[in-house]
PDB file with one MODEL, atoms N, CA, C and O in Angstrom:
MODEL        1
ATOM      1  N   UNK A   1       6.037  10.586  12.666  1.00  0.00           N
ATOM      2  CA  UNK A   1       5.494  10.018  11.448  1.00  0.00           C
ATOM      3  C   UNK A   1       4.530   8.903  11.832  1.00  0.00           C
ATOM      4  O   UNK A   1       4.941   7.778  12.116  1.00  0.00           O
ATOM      5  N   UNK A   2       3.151   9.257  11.837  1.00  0.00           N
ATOM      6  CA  UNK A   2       2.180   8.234  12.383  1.00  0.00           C
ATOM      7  C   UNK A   2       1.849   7.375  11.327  1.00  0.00           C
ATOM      8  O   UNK A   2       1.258   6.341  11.642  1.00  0.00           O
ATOM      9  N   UNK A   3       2.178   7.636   9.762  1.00  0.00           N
ATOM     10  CA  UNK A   3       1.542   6.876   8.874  1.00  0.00           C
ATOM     11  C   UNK A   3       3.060   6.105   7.787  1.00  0.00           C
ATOM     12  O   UNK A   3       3.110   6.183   6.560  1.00  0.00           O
ATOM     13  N   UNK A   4       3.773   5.647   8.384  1.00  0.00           N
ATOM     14  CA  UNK A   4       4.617   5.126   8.245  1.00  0.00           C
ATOM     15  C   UNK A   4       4.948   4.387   6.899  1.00  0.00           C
ATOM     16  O   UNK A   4       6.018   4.373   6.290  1.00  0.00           O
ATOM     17  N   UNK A   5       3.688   3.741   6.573  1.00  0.00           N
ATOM     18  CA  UNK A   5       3.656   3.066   5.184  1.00  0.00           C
ATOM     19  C   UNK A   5       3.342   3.577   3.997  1.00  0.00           C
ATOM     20  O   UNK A   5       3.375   3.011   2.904  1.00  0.00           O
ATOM     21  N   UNK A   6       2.888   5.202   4.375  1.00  0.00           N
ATOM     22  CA  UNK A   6       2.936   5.925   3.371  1.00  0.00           C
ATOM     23  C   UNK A   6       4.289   6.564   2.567  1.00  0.00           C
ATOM     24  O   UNK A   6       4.262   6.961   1.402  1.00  0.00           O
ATOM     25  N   UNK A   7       5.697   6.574   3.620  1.00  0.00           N
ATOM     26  CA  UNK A   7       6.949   6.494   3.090  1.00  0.00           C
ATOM     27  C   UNK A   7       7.438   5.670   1.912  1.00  0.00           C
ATOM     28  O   UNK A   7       8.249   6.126   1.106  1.00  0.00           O
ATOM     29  N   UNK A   8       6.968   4.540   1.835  1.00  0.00           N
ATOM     30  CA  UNK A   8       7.699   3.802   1.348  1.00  0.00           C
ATOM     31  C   UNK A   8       6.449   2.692   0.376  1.00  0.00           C
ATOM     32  O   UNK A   8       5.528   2.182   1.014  1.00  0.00           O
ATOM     33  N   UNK A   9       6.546   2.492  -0.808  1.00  0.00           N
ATOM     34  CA  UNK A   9       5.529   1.480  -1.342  1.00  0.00           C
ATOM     35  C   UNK A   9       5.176   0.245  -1.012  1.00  0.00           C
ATOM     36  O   UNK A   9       5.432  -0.597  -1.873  1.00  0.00           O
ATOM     37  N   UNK A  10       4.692  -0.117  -0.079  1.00  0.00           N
ATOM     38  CA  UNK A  10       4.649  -1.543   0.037  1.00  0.00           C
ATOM     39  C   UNK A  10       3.618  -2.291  -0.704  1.00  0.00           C
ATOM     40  O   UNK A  10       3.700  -3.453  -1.102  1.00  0.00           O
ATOM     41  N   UNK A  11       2.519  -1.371  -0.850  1.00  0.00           N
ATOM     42  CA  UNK A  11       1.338  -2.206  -1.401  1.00  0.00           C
ATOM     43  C   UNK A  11       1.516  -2.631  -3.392  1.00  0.00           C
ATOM     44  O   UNK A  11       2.171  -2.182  -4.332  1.00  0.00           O
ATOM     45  N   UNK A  12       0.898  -3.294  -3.263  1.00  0.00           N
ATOM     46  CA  UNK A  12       0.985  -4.442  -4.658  1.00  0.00           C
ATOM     47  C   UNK A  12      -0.160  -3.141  -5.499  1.00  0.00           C
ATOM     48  O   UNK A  12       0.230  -2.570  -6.518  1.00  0.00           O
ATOM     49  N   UNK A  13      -1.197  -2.915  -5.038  1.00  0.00           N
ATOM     50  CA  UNK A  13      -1.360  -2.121  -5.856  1.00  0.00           C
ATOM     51  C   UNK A  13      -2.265  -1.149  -5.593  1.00  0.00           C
ATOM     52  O   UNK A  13      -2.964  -1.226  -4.583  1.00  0.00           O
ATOM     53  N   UNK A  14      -2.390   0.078  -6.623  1.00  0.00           N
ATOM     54  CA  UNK A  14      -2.622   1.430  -6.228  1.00  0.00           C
ATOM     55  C   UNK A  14      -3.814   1.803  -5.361  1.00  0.00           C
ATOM     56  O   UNK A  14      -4.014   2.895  -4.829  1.00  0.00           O
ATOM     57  N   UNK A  15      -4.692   0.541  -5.301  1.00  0.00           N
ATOM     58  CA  UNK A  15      -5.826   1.324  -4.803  1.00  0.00           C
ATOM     59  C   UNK A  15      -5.221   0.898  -2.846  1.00  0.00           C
ATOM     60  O   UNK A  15      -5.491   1.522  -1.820  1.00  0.00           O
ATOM     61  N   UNK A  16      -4.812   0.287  -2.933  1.00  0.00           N
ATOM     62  CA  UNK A  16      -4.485  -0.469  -1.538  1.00  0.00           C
ATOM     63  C   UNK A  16      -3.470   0.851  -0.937  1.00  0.00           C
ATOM     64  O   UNK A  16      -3.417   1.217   0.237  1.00  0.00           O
ATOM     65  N   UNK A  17      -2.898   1.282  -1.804  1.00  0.00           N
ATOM     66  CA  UNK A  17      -2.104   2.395  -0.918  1.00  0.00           C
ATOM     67  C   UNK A  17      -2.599   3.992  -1.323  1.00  0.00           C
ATOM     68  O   UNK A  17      -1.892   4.969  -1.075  1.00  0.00           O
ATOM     69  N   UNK A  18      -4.030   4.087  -2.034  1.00  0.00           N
ATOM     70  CA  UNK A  18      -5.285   4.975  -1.734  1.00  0.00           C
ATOM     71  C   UNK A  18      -5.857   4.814  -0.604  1.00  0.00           C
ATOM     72  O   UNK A  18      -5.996   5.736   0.199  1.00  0.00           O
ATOM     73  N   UNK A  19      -6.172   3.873  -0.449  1.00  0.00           N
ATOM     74  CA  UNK A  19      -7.370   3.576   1.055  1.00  0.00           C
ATOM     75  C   UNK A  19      -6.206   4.024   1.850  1.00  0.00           C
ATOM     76  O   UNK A  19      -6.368   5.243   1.778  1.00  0.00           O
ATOM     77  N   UNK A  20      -5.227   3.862   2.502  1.00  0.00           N
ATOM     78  CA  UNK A  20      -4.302   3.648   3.392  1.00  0.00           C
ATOM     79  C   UNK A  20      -3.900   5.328   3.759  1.00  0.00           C
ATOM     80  O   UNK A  20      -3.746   5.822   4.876  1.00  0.00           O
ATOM     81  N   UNK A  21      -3.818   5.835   2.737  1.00  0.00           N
ATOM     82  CA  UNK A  21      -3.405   7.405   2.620  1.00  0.00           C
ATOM     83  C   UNK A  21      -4.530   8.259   2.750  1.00  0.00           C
ATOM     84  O   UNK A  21      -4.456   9.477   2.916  1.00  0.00           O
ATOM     85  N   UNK A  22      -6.033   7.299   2.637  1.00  0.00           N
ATOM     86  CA  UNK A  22      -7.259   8.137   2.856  1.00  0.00           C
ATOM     87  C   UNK A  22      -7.339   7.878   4.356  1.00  0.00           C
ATOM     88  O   UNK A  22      -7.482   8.913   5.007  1.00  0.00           O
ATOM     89  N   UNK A  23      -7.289   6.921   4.956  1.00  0.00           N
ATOM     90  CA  UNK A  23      -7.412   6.295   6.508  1.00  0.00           C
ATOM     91  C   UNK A  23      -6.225   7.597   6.938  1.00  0.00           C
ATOM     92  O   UNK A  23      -6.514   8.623   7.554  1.00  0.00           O
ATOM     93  N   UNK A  24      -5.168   7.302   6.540  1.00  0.00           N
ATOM     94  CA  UNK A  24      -3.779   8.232   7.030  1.00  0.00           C
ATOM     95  C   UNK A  24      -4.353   9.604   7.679  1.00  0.00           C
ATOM     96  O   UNK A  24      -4.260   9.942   8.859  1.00  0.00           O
ATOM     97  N   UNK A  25      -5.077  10.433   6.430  1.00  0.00           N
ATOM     98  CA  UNK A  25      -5.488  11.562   6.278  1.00  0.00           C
ATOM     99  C   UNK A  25      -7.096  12.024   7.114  1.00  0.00           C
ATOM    100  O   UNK A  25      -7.616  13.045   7.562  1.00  0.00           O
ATOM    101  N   UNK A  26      -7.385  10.764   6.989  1.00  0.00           N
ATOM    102  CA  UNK A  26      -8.625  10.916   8.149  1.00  0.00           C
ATOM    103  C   UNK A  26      -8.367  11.096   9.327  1.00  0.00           C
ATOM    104  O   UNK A  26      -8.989  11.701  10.201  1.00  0.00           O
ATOM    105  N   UNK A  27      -7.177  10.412   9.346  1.00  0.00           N
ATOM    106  CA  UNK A  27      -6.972  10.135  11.621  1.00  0.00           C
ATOM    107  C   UNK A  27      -5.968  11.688  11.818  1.00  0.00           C
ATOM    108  O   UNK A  27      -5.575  12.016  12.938  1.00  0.00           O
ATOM    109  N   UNK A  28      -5.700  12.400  10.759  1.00  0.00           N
ATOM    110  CA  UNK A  28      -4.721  13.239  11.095  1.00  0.00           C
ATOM    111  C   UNK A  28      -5.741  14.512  11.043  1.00  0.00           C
ATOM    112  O   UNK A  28      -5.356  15.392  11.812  1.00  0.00           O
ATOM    113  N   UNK A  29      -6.802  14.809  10.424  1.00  0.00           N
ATOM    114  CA  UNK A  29      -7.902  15.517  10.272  1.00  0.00           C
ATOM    115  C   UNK A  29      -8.284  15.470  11.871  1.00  0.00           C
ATOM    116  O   UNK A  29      -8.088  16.372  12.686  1.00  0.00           O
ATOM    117  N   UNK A  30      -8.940  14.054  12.133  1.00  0.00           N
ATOM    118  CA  UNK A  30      -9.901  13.952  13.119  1.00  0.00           C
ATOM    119  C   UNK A  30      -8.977  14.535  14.121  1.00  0.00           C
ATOM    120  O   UNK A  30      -9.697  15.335  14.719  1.00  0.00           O
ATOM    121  N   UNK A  31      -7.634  14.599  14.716  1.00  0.00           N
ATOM    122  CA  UNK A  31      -7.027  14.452  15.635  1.00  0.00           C
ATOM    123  C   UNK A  31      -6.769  16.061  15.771  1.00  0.00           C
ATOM    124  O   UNK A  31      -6.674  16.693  16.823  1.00  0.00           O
ATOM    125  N   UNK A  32      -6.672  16.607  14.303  1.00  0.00           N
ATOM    126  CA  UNK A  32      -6.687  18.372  14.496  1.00  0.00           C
ATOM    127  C   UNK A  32      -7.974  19.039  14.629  1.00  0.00           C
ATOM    128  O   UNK A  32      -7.897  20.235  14.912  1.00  0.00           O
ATOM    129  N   UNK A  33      -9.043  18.587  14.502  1.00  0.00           N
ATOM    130  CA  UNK A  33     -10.560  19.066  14.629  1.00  0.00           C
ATOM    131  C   UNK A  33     -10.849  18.673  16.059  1.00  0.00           C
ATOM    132  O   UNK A  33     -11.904  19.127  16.504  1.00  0.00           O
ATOM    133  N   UNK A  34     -10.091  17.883  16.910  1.00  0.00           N
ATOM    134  CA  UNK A  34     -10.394  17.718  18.344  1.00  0.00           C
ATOM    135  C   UNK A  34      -9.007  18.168  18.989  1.00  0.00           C
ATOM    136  O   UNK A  34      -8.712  17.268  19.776  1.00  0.00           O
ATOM    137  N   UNK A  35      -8.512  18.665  19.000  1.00  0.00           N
ATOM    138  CA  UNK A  35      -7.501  19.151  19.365  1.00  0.00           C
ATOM    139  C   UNK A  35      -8.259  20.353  20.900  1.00  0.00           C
ATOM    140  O   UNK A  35      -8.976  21.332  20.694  1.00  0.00           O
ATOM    141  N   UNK A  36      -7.767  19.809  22.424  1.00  0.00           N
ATOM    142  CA  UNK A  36      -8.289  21.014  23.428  1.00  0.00           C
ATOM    143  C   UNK A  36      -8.186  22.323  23.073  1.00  0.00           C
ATOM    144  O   UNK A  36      -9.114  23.082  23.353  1.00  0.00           O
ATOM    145  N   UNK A  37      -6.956  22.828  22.352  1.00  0.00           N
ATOM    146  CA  UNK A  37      -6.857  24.646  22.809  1.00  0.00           C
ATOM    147  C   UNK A  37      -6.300  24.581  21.066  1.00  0.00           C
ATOM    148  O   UNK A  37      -5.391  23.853  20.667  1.00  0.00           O
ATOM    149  N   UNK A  38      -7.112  25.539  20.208  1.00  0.00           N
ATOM    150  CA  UNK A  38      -6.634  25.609  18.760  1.00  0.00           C
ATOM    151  C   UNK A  38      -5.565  26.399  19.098  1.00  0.00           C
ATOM    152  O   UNK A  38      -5.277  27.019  20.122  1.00  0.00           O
ATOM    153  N   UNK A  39      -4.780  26.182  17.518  1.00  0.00           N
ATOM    154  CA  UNK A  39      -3.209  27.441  17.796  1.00  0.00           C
ATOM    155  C   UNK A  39      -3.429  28.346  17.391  1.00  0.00           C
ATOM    156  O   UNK A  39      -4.165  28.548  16.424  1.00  0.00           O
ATOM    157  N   UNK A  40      -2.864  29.108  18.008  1.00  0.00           N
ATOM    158  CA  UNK A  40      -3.215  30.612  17.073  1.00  0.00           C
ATOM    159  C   UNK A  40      -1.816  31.358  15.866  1.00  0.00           C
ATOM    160  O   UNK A  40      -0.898  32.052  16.302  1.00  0.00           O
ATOM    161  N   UNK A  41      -1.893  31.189  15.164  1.00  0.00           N
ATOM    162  CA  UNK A  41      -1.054  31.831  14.514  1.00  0.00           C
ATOM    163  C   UNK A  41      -0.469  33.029  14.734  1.00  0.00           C
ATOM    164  O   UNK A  41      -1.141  33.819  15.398  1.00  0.00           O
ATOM    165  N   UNK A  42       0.825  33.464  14.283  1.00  0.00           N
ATOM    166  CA  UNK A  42       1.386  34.839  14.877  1.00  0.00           C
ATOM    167  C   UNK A  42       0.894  36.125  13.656  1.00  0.00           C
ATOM    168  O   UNK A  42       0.985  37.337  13.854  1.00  0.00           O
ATOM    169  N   UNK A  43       0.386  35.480  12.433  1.00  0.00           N
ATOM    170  CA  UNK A  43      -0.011  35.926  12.105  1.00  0.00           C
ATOM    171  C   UNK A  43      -1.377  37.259  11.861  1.00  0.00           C
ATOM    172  O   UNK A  43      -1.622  38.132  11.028  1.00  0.00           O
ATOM    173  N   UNK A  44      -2.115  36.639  13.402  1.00  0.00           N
ATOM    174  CA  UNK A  44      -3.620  37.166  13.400  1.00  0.00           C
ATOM    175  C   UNK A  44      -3.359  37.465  14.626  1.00  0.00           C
ATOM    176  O   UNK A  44      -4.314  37.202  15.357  1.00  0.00           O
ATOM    177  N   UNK A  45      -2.052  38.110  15.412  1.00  0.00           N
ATOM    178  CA  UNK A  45      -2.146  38.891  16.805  1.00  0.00           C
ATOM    179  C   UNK A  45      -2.401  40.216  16.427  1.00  0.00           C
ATOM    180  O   UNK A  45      -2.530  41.089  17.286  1.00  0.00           O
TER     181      UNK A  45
ENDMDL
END
């Protein structure tokens, strides 16, 4: 669980835990679009 503060509400208010869940969702994007060897699903053997 890399985005930890998205569990639980901490922020005072909504837009503060928007940005946080947009940042969240960016670094988890960027990190699967650079990923060395894509997966292949068992689906498409």
């Amino acid at each position: 669980m890399n985005a930890r503060r998205n569990a639980r509400d901490y922020e005072r208010l909504p837009q503060h835990s928007e940005a946080h869940l947009n940042w969240a969702l960016i670094a988890m994007m960027t990190r699967r679009l650079t990923r060395k060897s894509p997966r292949t699903s068992q689906w498409t053997r």
